[in-house]
TIMI-2910 file (N, C-alpha, C, CB; in pm, 1 decimal, decimal comma, always signed):
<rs>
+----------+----------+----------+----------+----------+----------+----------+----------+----------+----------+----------+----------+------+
!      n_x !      n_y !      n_z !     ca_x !     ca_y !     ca_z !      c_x !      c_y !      c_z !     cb_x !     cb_y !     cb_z ! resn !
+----------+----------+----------+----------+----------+----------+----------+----------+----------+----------+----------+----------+------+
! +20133,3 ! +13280,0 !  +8864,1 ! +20051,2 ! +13212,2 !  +8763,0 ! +19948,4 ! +13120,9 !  +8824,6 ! +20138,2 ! +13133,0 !  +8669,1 !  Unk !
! +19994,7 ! +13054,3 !  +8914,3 ! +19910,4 ! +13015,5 !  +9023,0 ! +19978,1 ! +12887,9 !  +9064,2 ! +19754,3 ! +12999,3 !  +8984,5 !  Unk !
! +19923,4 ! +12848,6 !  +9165,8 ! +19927,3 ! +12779,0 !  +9310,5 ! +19906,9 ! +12581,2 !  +9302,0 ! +19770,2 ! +12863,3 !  +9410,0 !  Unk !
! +19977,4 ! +12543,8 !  +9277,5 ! +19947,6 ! +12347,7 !  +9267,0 ! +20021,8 ! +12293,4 !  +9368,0 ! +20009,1 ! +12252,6 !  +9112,2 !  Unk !
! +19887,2 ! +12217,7 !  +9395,3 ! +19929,2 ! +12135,0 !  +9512,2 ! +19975,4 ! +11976,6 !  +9441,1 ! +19785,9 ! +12124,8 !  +9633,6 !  Unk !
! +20049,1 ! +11941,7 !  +9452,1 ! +20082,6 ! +11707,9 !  +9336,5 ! +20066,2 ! +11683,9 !  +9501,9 ! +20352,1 ! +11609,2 !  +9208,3 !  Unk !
! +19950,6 ! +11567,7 !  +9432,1 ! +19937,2 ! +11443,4 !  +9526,5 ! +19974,3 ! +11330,6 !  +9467,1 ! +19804,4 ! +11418,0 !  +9576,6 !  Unk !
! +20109,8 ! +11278,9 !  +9470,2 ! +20134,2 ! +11190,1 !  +9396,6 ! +20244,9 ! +11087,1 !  +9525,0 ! +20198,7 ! +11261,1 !  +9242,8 !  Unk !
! +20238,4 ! +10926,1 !  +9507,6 ! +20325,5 ! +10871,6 !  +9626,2 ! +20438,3 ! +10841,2 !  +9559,0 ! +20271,6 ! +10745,1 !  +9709,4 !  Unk !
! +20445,0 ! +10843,9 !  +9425,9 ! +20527,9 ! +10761,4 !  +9324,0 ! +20637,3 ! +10925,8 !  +9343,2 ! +20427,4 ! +10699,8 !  +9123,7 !  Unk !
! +20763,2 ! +10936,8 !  +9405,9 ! +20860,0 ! +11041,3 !  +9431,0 ! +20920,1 ! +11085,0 !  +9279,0 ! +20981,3 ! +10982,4 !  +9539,4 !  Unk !
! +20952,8 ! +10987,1 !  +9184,2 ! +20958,0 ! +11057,5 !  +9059,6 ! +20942,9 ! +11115,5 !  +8983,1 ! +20958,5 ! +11052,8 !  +9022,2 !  Unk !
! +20822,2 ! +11012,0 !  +8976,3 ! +20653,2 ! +11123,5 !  +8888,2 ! +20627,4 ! +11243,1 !  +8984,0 ! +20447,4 ! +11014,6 !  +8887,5 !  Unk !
! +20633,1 ! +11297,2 !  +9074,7 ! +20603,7 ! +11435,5 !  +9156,3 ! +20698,8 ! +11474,8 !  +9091,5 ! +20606,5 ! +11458,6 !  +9321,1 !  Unk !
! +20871,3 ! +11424,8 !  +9141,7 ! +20925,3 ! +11549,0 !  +9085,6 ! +20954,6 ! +11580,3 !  +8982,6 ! +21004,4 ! +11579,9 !  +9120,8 !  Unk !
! +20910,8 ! +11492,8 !  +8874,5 ! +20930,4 ! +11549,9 !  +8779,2 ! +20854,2 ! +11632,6 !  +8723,1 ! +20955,4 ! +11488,8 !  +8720,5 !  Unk !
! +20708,3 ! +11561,0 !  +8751,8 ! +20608,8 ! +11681,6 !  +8740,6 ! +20643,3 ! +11832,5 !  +8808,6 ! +20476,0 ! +11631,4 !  +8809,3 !  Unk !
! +20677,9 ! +11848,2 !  +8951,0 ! +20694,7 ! +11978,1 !  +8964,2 ! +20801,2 ! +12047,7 !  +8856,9 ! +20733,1 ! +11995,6 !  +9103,5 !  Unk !
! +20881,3 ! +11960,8 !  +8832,4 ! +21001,3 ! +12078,8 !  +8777,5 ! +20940,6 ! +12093,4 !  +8636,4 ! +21194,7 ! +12020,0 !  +8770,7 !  Unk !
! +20836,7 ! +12000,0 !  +8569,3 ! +20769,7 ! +12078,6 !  +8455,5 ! +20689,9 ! +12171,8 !  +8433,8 ! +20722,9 ! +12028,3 !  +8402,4 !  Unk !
! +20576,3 ! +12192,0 !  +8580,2 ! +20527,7 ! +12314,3 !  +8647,9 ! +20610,4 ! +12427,7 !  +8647,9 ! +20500,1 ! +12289,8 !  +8777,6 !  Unk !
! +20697,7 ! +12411,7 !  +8723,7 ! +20781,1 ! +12504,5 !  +8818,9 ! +20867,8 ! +12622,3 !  +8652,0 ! +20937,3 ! +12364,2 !  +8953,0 !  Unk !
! +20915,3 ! +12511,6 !  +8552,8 ! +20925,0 ! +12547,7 !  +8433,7 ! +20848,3 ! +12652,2 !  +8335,5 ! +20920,1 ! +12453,0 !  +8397,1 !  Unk !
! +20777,7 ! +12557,2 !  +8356,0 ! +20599,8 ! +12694,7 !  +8294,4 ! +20595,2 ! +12807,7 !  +8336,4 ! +20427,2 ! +12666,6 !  +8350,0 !  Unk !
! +20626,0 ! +12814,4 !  +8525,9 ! +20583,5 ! +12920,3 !  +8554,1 ! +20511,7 ! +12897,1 !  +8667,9 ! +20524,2 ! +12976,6 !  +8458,6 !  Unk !
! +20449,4 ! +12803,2 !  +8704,4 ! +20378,4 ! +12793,0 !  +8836,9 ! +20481,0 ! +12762,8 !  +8956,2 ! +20266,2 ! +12675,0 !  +8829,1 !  Unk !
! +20356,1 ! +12782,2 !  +9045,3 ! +20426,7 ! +12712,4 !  +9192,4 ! +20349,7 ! +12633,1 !  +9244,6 ! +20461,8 ! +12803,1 !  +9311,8 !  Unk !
! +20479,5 ! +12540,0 !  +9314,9 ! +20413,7 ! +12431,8 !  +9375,5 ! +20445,0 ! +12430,4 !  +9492,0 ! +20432,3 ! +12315,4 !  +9326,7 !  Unk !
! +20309,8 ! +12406,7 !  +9547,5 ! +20264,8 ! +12476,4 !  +9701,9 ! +20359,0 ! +12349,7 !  +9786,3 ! +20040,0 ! +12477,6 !  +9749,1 !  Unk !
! +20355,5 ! +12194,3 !  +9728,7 ! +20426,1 ! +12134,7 !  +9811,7 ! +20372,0 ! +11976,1 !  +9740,6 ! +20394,0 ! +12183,6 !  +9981,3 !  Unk !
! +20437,6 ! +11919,5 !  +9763,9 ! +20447,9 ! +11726,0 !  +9702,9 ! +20352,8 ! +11659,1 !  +9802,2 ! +20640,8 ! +11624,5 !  +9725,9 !  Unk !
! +20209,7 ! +11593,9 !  +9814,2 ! +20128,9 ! +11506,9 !  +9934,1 ! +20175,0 ! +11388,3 !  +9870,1 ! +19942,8 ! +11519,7 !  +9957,6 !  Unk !
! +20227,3 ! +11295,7 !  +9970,0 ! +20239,6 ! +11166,8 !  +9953,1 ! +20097,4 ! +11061,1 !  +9976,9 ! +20351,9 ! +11138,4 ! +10045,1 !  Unk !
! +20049,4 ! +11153,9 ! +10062,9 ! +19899,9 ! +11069,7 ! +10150,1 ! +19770,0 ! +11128,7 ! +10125,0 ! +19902,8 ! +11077,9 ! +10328,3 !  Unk !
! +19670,3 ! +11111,5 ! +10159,6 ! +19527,4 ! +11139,3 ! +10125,6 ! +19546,1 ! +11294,4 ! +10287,3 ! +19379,2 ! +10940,4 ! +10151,2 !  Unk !
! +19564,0 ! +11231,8 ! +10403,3 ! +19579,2 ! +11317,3 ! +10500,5 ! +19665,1 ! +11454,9 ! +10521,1 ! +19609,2 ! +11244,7 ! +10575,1 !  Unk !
! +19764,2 ! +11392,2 ! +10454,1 ! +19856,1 ! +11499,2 ! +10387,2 ! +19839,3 ! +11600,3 ! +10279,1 ! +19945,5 ! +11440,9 ! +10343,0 !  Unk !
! +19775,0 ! +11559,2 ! +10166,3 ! +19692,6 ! +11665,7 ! +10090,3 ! +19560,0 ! +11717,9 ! +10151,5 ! +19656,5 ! +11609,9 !  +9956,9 !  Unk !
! +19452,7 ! +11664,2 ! +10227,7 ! +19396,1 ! +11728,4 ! +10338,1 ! +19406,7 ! +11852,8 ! +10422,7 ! +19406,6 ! +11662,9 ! +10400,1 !  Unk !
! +19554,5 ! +11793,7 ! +10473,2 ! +19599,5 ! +11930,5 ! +10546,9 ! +19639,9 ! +12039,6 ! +10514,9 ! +19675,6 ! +11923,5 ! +10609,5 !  Unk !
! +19773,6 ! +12013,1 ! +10410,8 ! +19820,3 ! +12091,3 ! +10310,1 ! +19671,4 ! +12197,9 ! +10262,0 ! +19886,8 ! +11977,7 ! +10182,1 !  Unk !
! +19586,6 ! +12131,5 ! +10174,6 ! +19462,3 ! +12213,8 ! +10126,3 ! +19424,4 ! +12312,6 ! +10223,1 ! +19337,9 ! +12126,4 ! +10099,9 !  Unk !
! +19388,0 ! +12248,6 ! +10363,8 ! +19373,3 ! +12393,7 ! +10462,4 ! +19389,5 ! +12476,9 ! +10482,7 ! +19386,8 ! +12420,2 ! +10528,1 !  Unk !
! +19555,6 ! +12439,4 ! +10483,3 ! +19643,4 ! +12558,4 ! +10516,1 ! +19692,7 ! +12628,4 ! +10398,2 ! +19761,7 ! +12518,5 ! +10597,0 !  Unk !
! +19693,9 ! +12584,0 ! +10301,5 ! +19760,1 ! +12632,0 ! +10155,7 ! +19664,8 ! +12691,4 ! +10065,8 ! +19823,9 ! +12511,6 ! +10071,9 !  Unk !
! +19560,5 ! +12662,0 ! +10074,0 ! +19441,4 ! +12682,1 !  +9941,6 ! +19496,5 ! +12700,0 !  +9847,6 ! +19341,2 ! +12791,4 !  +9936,1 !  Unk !
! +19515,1 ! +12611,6 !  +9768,6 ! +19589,0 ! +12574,6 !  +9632,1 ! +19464,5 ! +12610,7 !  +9528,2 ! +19647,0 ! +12390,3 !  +9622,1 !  Unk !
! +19526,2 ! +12726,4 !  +9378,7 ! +19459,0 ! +12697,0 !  +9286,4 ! +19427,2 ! +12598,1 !  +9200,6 ! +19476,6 ! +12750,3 !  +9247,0 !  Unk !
! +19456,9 ! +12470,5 !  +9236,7 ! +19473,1 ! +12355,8 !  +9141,4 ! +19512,3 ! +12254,5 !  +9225,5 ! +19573,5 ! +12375,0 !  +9025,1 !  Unk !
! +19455,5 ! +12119,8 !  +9216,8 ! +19497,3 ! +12012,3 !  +9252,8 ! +19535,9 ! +11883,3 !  +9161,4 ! +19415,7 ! +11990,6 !  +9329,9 !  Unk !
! +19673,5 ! +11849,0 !  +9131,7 ! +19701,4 ! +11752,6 !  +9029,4 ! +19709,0 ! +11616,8 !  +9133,4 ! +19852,7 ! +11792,8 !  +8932,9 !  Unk !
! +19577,3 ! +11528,3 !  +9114,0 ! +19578,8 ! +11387,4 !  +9271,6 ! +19624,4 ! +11301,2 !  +9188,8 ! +19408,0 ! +11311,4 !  +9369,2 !  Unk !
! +19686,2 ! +11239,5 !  +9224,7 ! +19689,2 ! +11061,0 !  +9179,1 ! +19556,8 ! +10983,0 !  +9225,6 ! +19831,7 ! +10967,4 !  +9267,1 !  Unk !
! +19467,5 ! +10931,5 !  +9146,6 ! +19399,9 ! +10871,0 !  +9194,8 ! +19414,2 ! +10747,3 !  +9319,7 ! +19363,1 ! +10850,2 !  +9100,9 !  Unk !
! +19499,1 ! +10632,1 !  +9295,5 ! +19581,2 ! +10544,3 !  +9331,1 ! +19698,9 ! +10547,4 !  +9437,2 ! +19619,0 ! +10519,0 !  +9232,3 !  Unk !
! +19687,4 ! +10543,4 !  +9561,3 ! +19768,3 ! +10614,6 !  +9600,0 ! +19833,7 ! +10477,3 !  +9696,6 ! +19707,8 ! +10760,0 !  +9661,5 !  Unk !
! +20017,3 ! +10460,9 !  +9726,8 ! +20055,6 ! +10364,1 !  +9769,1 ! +19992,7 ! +10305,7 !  +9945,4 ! +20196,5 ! +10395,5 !  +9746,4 !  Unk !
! +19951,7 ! +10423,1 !  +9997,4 ! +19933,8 ! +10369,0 ! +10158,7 ! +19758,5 ! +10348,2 ! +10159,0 ! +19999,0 ! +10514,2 ! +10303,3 !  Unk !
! +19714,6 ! +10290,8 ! +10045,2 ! +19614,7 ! +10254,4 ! +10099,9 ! +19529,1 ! +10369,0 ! +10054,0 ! +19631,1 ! +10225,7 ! +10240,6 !  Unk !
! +19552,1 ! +10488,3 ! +10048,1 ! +19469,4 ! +10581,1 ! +10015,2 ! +19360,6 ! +10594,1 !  +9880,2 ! +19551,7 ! +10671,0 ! +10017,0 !  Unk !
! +19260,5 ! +10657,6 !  +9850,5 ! +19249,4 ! +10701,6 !  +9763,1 ! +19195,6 ! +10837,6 !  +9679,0 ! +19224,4 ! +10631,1 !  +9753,8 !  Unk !
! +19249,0 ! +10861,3 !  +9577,8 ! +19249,5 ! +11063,9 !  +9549,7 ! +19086,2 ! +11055,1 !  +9567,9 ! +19318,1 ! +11157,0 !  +9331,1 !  Unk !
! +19057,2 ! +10968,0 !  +9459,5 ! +18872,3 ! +11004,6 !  +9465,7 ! +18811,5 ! +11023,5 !  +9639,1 ! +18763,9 ! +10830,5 !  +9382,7 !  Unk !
! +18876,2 ! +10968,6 !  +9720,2 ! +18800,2 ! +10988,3 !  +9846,1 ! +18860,0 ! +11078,5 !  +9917,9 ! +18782,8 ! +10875,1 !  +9925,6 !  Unk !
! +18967,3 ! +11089,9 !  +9890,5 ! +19051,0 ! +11255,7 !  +9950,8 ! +18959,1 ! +11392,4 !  +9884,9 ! +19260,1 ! +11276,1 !  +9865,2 !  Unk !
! +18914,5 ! +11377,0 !  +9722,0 ! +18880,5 ! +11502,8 !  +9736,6 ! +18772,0 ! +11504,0 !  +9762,7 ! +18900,9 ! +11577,8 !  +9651,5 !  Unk !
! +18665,0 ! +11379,0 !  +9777,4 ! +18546,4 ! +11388,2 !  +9823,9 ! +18549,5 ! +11477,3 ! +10021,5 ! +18491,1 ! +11207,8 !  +9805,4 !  Unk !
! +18659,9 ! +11421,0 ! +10030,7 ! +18694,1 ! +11494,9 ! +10237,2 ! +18722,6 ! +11630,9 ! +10166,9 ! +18891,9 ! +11415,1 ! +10377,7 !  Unk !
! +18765,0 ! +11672,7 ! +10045,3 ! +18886,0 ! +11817,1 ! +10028,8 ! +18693,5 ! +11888,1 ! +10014,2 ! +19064,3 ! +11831,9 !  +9815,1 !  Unk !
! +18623,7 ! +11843,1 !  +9969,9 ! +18495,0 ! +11883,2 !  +9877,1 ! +18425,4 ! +11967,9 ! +10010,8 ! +18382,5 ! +11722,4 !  +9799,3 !  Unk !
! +18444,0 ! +11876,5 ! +10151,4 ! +18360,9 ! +11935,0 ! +10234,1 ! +18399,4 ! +12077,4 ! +10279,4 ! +18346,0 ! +11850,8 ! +10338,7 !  Unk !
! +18513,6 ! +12143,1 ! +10267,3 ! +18514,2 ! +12270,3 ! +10299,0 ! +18609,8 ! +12369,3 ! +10156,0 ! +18587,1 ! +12270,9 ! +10464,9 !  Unk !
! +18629,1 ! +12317,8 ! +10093,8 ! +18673,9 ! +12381,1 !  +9940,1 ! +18617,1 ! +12337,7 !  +9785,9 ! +18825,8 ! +12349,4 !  +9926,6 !  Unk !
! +18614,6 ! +12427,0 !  +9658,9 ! +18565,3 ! +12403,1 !  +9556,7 ! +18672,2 ! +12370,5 !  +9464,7 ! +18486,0 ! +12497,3 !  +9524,1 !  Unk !
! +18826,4 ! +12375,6 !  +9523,3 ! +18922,9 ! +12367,9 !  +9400,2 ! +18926,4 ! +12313,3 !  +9287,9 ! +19009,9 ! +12332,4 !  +9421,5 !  Unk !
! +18983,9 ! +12342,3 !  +9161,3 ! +18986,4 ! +12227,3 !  +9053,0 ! +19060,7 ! +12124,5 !  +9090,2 ! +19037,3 ! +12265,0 !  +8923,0 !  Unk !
! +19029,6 ! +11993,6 !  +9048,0 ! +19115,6 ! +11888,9 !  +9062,2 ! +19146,0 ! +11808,7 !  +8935,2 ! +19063,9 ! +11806,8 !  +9160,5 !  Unk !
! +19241,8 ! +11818,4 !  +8900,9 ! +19298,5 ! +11711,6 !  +8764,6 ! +19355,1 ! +11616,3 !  +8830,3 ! +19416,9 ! +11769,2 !  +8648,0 !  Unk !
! +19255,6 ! +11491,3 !  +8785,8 ! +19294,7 ! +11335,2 !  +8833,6 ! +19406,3 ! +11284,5 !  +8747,5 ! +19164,1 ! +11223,3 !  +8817,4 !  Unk !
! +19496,7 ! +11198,4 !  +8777,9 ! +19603,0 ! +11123,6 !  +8732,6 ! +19585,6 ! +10994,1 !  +8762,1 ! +19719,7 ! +11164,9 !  +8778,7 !  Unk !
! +19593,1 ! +10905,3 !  +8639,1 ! +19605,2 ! +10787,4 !  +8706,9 ! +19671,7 ! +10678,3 !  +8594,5 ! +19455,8 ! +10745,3 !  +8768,1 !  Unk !
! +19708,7 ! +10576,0 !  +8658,8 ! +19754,6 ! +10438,9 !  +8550,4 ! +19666,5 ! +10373,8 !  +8501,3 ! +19830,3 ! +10327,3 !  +8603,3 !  Unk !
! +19556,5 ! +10364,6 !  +8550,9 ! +19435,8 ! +10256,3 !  +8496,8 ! +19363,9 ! +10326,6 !  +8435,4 ! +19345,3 ! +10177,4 !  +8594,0 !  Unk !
! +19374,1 ! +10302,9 !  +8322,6 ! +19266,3 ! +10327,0 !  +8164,6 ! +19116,6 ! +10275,5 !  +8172,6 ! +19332,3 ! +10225,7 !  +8017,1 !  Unk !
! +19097,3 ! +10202,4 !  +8263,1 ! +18943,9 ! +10171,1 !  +8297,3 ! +18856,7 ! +10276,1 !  +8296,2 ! +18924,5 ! +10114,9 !  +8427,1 !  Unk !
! +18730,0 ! +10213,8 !  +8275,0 ! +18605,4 ! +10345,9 !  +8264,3 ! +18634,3 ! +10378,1 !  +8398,8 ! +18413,4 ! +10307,7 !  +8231,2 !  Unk !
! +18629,5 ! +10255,8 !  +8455,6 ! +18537,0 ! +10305,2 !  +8602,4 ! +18588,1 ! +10341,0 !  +8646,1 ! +18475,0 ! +10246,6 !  +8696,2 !  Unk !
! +18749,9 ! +10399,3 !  +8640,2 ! +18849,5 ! +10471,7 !  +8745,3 ! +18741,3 ! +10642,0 !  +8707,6 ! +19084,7 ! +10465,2 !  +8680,9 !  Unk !
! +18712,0 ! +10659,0 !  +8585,0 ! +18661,8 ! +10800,3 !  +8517,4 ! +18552,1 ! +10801,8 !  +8622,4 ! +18605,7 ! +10805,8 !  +8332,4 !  Unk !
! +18490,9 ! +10735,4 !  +8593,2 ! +18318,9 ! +10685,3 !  +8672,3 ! +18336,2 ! +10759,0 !  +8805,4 ! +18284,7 ! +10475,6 !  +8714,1 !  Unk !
! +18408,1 ! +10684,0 !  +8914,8 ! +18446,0 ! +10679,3 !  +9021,8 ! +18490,1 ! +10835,4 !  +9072,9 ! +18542,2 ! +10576,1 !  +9019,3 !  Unk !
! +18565,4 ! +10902,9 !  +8973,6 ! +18692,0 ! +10985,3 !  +9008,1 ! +18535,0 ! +11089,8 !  +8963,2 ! +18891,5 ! +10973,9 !  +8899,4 !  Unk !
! +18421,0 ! +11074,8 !  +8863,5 ! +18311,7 ! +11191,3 !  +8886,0 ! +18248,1 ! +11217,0 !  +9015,7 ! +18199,4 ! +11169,4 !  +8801,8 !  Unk !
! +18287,5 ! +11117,6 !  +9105,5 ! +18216,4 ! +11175,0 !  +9239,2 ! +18241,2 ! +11243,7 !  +9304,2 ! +18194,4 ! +11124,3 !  +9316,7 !  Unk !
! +18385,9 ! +11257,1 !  +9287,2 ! +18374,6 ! +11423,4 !  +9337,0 ! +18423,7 ! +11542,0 !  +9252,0 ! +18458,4 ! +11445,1 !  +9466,5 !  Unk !
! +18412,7 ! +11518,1 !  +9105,8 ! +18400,4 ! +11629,0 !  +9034,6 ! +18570,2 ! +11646,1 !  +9027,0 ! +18299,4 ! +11753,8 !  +9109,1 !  Unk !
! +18583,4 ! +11659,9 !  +8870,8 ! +18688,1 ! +11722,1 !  +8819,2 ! +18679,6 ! +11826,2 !  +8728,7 ! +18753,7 ! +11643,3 !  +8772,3 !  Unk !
! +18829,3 ! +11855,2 !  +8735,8 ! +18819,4 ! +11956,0 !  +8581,7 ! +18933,6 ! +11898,6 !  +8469,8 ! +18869,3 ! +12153,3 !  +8618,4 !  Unk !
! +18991,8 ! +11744,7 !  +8533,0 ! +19039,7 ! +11728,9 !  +8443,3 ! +19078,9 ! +11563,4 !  +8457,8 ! +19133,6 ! +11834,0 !  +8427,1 !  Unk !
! +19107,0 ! +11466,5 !  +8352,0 ! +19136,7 ! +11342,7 !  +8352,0 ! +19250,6 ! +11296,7 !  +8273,2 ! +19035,2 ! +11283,6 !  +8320,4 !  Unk !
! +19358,0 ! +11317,8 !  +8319,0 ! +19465,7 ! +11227,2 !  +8229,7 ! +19513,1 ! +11070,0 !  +8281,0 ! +19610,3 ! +11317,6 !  +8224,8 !  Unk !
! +19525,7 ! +10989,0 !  +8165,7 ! +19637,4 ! +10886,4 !  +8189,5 ! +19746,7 ! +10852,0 !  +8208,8 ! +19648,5 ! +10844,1 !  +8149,6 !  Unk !
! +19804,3 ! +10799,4 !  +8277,4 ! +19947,6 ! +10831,8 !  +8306,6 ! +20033,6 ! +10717,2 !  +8219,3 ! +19979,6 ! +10824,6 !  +8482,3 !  Unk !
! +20115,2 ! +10723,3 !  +8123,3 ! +20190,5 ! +10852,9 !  +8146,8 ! +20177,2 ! +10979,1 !  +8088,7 ! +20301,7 ! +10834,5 !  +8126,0 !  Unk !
! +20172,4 ! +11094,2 !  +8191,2 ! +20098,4 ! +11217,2 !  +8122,7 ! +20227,2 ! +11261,8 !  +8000,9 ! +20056,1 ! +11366,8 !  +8261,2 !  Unk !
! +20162,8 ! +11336,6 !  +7918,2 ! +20234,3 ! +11397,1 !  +7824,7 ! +20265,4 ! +11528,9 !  +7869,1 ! +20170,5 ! +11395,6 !  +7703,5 !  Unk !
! +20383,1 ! +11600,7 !  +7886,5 ! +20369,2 ! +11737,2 !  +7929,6 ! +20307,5 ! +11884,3 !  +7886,0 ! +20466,2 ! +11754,2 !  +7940,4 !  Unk !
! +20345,1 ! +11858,2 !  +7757,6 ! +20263,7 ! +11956,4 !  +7659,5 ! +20100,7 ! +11931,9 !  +7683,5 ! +20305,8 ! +11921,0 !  +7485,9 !  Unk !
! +20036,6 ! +11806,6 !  +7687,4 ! +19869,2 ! +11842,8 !  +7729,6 ! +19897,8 ! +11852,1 !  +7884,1 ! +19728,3 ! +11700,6 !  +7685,1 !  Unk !
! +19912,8 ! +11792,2 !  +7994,6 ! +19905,4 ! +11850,0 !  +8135,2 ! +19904,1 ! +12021,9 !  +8094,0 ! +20056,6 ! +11792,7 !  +8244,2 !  Unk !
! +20067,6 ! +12069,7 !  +8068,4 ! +20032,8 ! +12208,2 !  +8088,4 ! +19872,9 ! +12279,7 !  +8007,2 ! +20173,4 ! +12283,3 !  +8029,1 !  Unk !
! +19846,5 ! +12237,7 !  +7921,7 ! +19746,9 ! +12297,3 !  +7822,9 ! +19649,2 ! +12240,4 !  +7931,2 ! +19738,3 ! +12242,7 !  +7641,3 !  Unk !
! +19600,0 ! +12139,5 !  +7992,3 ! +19493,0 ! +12135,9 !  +8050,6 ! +19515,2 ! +12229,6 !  +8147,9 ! +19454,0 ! +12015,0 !  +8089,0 !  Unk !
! +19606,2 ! +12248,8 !  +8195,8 ! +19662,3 ! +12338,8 !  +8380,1 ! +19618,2 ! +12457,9 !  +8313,2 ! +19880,9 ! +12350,9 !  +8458,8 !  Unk !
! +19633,5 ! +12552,8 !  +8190,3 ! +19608,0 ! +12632,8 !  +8181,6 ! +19492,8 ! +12672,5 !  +8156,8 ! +19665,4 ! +12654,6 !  +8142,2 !  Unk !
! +19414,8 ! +12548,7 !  +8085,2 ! +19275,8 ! +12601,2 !  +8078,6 ! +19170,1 ! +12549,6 !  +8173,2 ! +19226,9 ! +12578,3 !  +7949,6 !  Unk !
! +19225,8 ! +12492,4 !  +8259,7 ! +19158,5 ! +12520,5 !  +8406,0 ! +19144,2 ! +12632,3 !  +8468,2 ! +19213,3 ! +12463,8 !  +8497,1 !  Unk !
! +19298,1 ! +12687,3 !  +8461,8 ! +19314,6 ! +12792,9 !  +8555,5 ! +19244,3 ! +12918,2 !  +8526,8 ! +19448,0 ! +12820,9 !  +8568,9 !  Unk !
! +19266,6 ! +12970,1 !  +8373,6 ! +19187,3 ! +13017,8 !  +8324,0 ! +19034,6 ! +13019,5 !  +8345,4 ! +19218,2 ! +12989,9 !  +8242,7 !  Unk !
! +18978,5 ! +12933,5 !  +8330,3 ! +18822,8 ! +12972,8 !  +8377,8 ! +18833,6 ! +12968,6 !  +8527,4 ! +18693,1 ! +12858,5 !  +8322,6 !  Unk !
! +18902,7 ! +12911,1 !  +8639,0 ! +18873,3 ! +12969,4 !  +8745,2 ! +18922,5 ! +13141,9 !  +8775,6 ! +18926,6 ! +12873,5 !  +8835,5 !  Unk !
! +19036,2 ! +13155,5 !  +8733,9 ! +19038,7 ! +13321,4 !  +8748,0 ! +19079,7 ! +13380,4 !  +8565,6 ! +19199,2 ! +13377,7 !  +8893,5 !  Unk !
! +18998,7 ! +13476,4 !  +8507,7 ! +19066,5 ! +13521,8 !  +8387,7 ! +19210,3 ! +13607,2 !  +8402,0 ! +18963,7 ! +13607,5 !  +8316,1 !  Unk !
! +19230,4 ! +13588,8 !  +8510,0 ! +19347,8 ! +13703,3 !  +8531,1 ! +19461,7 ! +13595,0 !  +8516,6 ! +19349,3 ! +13802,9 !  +8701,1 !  Unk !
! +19415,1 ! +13449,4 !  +8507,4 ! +19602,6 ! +13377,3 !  +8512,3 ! +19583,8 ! +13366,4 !  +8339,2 ! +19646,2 ! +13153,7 !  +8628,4 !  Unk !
+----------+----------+----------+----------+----------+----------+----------+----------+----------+----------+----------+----------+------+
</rs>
């Protein structure tokens, strides 16, 4: 069905998110705790989908990870985050999404957004 990479540092929220993925039907290529770590992962994995935490505990941040992910891939990225502020939205357009939730996500819209991402990147999922 296709391929997600969670960049998330918060170990709960990943796994719980994967096992609501994993539920649906997808796979998950693997859990990034770090900005460097989803970096690498992306290289080697080329994930159809990227679910980032914007906010990330070591200092990191998603908006500037996928701005580094941007220089050699086009993936979708659905941002996650706690702060309801514009400017997290603002910020998180610089490097282009296909999707913006607040956390805490609801599962029923995550999957409905995951699918109609995926969908316009390939009609075959």
């Amino acid at each position: 069905m296709g391929k997600i990479l969670i960049v998330e540092d918060n170990m709960i929220i990943a796994l719980v998110t994967r096992r609501t993925l994993e539920s649906a039907g997808y796979t998950v290529l693997e859990i990034a705790c770090s900005s460097e770590e989803a970096i690498d992962i992306c290289k080697k994995e080329d994930p159809d989908l990227i679910l980032m935490d914007i906010q990330l505990d070591n200092g990191g941040d998603g908006v500037d990870t996928m701005i580094k992910i941007r220089e050699f891939s086009e993936v979708p990225v659905i941002f996650l985050t706690g702060n309801s502020e514009i400017k997290s939205r603002e910020k998180a357009s610089a490097a282009g999404f296909s999707g913006f939730l607040i956390k805490p996500v609801q599962n029923k819209a995550l999957l409905q957004l995951i699918k109609s991402v995926l969908s316009i990147k390939d009609p075959l999922y």
